[in-house]
C-alpha positions as CSV (number, residue, x, y, z in Angstrom):
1,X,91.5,-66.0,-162.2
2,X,92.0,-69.5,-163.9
3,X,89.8,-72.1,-163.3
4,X,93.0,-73.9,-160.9
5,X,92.7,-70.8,-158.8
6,X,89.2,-70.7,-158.5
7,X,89.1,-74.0,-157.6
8,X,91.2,-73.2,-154.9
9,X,89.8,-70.4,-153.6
10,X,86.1,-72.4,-153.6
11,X,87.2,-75.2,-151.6
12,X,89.6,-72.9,-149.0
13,X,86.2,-70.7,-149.0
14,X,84.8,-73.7,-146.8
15,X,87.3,-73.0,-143.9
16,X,85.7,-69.6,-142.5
17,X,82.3,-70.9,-144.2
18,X,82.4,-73.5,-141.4
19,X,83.7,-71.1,-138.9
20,X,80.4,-68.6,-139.4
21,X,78.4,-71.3,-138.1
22,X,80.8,-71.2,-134.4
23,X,78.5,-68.6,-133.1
24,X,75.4,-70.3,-133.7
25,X,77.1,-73.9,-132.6
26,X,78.4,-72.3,-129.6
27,X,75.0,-70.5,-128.2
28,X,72.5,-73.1,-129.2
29,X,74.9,-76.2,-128.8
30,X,77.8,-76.0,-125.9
31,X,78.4,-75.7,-122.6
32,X,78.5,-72.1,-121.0
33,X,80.9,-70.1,-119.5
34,X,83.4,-72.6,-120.3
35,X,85.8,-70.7,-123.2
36,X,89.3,-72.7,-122.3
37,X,86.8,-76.0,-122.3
38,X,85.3,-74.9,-125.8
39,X,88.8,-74.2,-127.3
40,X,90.6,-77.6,-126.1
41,X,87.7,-79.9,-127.0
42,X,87.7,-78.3,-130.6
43,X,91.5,-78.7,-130.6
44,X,92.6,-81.6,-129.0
45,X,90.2,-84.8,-130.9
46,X,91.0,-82.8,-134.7
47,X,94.7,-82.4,-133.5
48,X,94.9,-86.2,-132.8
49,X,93.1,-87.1,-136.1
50,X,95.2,-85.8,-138.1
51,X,98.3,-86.8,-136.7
52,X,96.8,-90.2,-136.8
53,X,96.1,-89.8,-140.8
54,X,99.6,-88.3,-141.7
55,X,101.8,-89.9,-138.7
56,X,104.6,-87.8,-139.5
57,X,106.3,-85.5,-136.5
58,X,107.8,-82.2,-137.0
59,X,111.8,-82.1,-137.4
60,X,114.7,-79.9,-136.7
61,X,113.4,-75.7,-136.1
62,X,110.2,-77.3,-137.4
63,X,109.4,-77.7,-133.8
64,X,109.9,-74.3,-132.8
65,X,107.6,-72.9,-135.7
66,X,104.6,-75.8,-135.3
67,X,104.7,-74.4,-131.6
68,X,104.9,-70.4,-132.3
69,X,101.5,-70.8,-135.4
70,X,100.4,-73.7,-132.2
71,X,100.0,-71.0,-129.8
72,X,99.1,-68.0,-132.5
73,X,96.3,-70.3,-134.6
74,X,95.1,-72.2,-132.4
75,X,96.3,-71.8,-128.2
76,X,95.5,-68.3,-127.8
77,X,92.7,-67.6,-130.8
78,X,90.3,-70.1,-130.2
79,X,89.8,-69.4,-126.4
80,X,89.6,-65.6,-127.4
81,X,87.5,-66.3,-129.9
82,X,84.8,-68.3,-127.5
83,X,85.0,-65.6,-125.3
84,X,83.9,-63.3,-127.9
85,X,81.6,-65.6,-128.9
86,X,79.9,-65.4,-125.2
87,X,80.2,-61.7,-124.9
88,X,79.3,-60.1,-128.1
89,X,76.3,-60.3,-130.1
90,X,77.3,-61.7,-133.4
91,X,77.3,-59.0,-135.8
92,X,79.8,-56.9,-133.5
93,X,81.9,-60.4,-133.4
94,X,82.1,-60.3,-137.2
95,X,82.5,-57.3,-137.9
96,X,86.0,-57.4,-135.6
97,X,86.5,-60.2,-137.7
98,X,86.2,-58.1,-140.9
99,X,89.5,-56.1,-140.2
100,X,91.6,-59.4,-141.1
101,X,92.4,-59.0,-144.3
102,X,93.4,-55.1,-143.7
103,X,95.7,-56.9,-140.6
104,X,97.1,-58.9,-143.0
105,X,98.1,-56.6,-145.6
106,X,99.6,-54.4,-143.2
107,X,101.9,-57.5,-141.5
108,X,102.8,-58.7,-145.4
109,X,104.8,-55.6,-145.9
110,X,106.8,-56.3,-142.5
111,X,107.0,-60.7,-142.9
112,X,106.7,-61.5,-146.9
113,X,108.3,-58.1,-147.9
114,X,105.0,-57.5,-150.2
115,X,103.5,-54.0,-150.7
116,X,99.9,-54.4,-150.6
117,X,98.5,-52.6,-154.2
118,X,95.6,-49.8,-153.3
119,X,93.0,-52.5,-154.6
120,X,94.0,-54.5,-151.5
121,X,93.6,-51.9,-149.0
122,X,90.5,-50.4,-150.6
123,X,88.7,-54.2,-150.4
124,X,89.9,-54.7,-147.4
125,X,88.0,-51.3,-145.6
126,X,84.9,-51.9,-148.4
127,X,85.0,-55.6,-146.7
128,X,84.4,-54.3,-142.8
129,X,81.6,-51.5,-144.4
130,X,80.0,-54.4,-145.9
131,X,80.1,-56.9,-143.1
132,X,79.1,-53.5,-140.6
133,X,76.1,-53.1,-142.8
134,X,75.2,-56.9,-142.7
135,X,75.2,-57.8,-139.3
136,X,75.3,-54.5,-136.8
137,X,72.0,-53.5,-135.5
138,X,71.6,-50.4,-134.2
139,X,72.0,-50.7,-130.1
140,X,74.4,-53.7,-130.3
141,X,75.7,-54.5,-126.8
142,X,79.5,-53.6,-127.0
143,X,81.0,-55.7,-124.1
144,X,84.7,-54.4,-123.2
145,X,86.7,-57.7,-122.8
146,X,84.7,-59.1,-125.8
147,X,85.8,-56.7,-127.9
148,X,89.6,-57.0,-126.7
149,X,89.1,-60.8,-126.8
150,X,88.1,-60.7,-130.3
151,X,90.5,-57.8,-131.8
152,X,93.3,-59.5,-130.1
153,X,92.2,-63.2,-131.4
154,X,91.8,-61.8,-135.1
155,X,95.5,-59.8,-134.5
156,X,97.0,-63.2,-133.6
157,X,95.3,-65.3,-136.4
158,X,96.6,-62.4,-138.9
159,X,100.1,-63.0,-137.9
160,X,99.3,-67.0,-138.0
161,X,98.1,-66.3,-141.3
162,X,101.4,-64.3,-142.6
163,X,103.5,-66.7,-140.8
164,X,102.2,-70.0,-142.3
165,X,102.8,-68.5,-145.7
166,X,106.1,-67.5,-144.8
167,X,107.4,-70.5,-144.0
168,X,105.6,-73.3,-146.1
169,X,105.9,-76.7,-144.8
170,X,108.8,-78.8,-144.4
171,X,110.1,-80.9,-147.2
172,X,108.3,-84.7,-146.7
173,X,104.9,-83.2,-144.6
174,X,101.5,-82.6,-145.9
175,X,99.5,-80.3,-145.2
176,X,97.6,-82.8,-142.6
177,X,100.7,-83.0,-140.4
178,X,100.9,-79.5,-140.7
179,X,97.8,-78.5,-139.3
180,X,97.8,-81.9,-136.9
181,X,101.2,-80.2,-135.4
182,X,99.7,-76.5,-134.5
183,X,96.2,-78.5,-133.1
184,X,98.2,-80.5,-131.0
185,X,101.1,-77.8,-129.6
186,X,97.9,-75.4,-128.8
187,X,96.4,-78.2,-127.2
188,X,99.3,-78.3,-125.3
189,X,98.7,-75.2,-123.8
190,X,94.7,-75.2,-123.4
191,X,94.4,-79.0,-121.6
192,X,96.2,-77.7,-118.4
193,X,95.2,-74.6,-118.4
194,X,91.9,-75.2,-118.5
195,X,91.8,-77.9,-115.8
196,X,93.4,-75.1,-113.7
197,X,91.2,-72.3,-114.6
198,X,87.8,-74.3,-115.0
199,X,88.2,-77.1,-113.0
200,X,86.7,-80.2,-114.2
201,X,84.5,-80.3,-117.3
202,X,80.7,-80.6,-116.8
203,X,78.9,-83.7,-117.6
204,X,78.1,-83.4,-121.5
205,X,74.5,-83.9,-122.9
206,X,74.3,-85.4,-126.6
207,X,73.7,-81.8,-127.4
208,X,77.2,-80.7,-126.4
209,X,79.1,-83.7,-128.0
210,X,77.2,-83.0,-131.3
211,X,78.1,-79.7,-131.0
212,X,82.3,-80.1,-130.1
213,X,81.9,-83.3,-133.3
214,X,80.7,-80.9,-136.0
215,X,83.1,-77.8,-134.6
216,X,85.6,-80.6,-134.3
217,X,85.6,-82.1,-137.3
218,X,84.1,-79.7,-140.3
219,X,85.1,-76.3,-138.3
220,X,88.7,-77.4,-137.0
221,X,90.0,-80.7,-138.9
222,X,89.0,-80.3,-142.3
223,X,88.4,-76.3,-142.2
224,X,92.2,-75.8,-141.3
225,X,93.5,-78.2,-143.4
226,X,91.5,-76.1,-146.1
227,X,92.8,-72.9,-145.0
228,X,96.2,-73.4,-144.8
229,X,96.1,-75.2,-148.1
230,X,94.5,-71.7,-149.5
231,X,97.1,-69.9,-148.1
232,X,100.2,-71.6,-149.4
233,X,98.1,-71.7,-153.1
234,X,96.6,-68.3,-153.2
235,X,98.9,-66.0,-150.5
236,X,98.3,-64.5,-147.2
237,X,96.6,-61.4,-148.5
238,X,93.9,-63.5,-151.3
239,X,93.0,-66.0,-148.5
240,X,92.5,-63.6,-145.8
241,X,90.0,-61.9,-148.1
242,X,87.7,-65.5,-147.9
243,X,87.4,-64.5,-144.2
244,X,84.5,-62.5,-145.5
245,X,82.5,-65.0,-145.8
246,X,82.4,-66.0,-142.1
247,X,79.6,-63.5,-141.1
248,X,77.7,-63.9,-144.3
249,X,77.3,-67.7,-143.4
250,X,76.8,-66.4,-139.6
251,X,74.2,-64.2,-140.9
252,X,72.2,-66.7,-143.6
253,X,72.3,-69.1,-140.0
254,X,70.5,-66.7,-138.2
255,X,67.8,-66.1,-141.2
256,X,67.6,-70.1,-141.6
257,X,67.5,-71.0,-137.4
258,X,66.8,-68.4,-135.5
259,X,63.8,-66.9,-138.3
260,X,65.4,-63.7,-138.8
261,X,65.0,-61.7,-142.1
262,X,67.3,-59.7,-144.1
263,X,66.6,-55.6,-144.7
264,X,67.5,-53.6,-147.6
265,X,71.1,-52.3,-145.5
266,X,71.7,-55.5,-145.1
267,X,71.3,-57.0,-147.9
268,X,73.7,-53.8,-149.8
269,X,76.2,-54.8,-146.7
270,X,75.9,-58.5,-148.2
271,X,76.8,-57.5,-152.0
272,X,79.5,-55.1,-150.5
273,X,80.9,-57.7,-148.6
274,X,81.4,-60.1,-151.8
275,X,82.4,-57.5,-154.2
276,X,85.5,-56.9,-152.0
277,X,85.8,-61.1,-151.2
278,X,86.4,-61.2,-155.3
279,X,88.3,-58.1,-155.8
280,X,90.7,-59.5,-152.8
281,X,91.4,-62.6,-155.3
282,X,93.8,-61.0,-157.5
283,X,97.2,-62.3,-157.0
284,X,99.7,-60.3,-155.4
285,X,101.5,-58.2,-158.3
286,X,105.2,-57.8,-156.8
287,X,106.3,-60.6,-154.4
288,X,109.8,-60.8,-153.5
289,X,112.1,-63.3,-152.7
290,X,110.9,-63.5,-148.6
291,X,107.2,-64.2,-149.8
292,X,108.3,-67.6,-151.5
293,X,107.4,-70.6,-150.2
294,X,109.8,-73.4,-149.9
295,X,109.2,-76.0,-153.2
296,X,107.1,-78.4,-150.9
297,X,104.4,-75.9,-150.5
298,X,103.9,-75.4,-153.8
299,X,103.3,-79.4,-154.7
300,X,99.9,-79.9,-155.8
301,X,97.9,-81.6,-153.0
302,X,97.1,-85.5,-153.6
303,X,93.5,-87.1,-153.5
304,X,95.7,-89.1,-150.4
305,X,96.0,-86.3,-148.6
């Protein structure tokens, strides 16, 4: 890769770098039992951040398609994605996680019209071995709705993923009122229905508010401003790859707070897992015409921004 593409890739690497820490935030840190809480209070004070830094509204069908990667990125995955957090031990949540990229190749045939090369595919299942090895334990708990909370969340943020490099971004909008747009229309969604499923929110300790900050703003403002900037620069199928390194960071959280230690399986599962992160990198050989983005999505991003 060139250095422009490293560069890229390093700083859209942050994105699900942050995300491996929501486990450990979310157990140590939040409120429990209160997913649709969780989700909305990670959405709803990055969603109005960033429309405040880029003050720009969507136009024309852009409404329609900042509501549809709203509900797909965002209003449906992050409540599934707390729930799995609550009923899964970690290393079964990530290793769901794992099968993102192979999600993602498969929809890129269907959406971008690209034909995954047998390098993609055979990183993508080396990728869920790896992450298997580096964070199952033998007797893992394997709760029935987590798992379905968590394979449909990674299903819907696959299609998110394919979908945002689809379409781009409107001529005129950055990539803050991009991602300010989806935070918003999920939020949308998870405010009401919250207050009807949940009720009112709990009084919040220090604990929790330090908690929904950091998930708020490194884990939801910044990390999918990131992501969606990786995606329009590096494709569906490269980015997706990065995923991987959500339950490394998950697991090095565990070894650095909870005092855990690393065996030999698990440290093969770790070098696995970033062999197929890099070998995921390399560019898509034969787009077509669907898989370009519209001009705006290729503009380099500004210092600004």
């Amino acid at each position: 890769m060139d250095r422009n593409r490293i560069g890229v890739a390093a700083t859209a690497a942050l994105a699900p770098a942050a995300w491996g820490t929501t486990y450990l935030v979310t157990t140590q840190l939040l409120p429990e039992g209160r997913p649709l809480l969780l989700a909305a209070l990670r959405a709803v004070p990055a969603g109005l951040l960033l429309l405040l830094l880029g003050r720009k509204l969507p136009k024309g069908r852009w409404w329609g398609r900042a509501a549809i990667l709203g509900m797909l990125n965002i209003g449906f995955f992050f409540p599934l994605v707390f729930v799995g957090a609550y009923r899964l031990p970690g290393g079964v949540a990530a290793t769901i996680g794992a099968i993102q990229p192979l999600l993602v190749t498969g929809l890129s045939i269907g959406v971008l019209g690209v034909r995954p090369g047998r390098r993609a595919v055979l990183a993508g299942l080396a990728g869920v071995g790896g992450v298997a090895l580096l964070v199952l334990k033998s007797g893992a708990r394997l709760d029935g709705i987590g798992i379905a909370a968590m394979v449909t969340a990674i299903a819907l943020m696959a299609m998110g993923t394919v979908l945002t490099r689809r379409w781009g971004r409107p001529e005129g909008a950055t990539l803050l009122d991009l991602t300010a747009w989806q935070l918003l229309a999920g939020s949308l969604f998870l405010v009401p229905l919250a207050a009807v499923v949940e009720g009112a929110p709990p009084a919040l300790s220090a604990t929790n508010l330090a908690g929904f900050a950091y998930l708020g703003l490194f884990g939801t403002a910044l990390g999918y401003v990131l992501w969606f900037r990786g995606i329009a620069r590096l494709g569906a199928g490269p980015a997706s790859f990065l995923g991987l390194i959500n339950p490394v960071i998950a697991t090095v959280g565990g070894l650095v707070v909870l005092d855990q230690t690393l065996t030999p399986w698990q440290i093969l599962g770790l070098v696995i897992a970033l062999a197929a992160l890099l070998a995921g990198q390399a560019p898509t050989r034969t787009p077509t015409p669907a898989d370009a983005l519209p001009a705006p999505a290729r503009e380099p991003v500004t210092a600004s921004r």
